[in-house]
N, C-alpha and C positions, 0 to 999 in steps of 0.2 A: 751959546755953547752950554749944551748938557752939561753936569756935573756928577762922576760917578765914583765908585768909589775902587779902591787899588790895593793890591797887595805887595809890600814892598821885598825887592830881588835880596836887600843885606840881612832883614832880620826875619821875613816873613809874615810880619804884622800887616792886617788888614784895617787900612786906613780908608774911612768915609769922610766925605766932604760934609762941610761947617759953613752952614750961611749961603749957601747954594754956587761956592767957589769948588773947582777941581785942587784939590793937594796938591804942592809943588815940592813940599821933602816930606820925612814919615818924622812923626811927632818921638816915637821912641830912640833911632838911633839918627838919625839927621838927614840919611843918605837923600841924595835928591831922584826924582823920578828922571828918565829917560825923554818922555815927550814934553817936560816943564820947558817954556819961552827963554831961558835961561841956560836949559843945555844943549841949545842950539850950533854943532859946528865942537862937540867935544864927547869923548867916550867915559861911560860910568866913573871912571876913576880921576875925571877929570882934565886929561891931557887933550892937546887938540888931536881931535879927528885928522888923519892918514890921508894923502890924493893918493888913487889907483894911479899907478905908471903907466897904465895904457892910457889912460884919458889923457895925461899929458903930451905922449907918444903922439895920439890921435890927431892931437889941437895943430901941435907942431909939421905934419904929415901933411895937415889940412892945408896952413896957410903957407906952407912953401908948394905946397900940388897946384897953385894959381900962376904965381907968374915965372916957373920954372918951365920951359919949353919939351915938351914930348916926354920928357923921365915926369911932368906933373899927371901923367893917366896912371902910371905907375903909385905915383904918390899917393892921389886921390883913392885909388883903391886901398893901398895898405893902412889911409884913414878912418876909410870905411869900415876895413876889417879889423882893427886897433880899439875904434870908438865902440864897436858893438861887441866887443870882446870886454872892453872895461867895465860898460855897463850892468852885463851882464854878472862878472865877480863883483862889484859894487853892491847889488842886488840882493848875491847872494852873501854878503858881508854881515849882513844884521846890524849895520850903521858904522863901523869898523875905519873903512874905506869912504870916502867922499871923492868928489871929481864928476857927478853925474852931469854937471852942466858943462863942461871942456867939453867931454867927450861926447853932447850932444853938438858944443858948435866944431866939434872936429868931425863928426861924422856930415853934419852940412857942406861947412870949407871941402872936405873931401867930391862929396856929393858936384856939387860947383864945380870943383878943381879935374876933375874927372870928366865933365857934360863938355865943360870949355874946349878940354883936349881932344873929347873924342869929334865933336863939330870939326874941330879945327882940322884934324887926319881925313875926318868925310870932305869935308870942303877941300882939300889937296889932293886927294885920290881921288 
């Protein structure tokens, strides 16, 4: 990994790397950088990182759209439409919001939950 140098968001100081390491706080006022291995899963101020509601929405959408009979094609779709919606506000969050991986295995489950049912209505009709 390259090592470059940063300008930090609290005080503005441009901080270069020492010994061919990347900065993980700025030498003047402490704050820590945003992509340091450390603030992994927490926003600038420290608190933990937010799950988007639709991701959870999604997940849950997903795994009951399986073995729930004929309302699961239902299901499966509004997982669909849930997980690609959270994604999407996640996205545009700027790290804020977390959930990207729920509401990718709910956009799957849905996916599943959906294929299963809709065989199952062709195979009966």
């Amino acid at each position: 990994m390259r090592a470059y140098a940063r300008q930090c968001d609290k005080c503005g100081m441009l901080v270069t790397p020492r010994g061919g390491a990347t900065p993980r706080f700025c030498p003047t006022c402490g704050h820590q950088f945003l992509d340091s291995p450390a603030y992994a899963g927490q926003r600038s101020d420290g608190s933990p990182q937010a799950t988007a509601g639709g991701a959870v929405a999604s997940l849950v959408f997903g795994i009951l759209s399986i073995p729930i009979p004929m309302i699961g094609l239902i299901l499966g779709i509004a997982a669909i439409a849930a997980g690609v919606r959270a994604k999407k506000r996640i996205e545009h969050s700027g790290g804020r919001l977390g959930g990207q991986g729920l509401a990718t295995a709910g956009i799957t489950l849905g996916i599943i939950g959906a294929g299963i049912w809709t065989l199952f209505c062709a195979a009966v009709l």
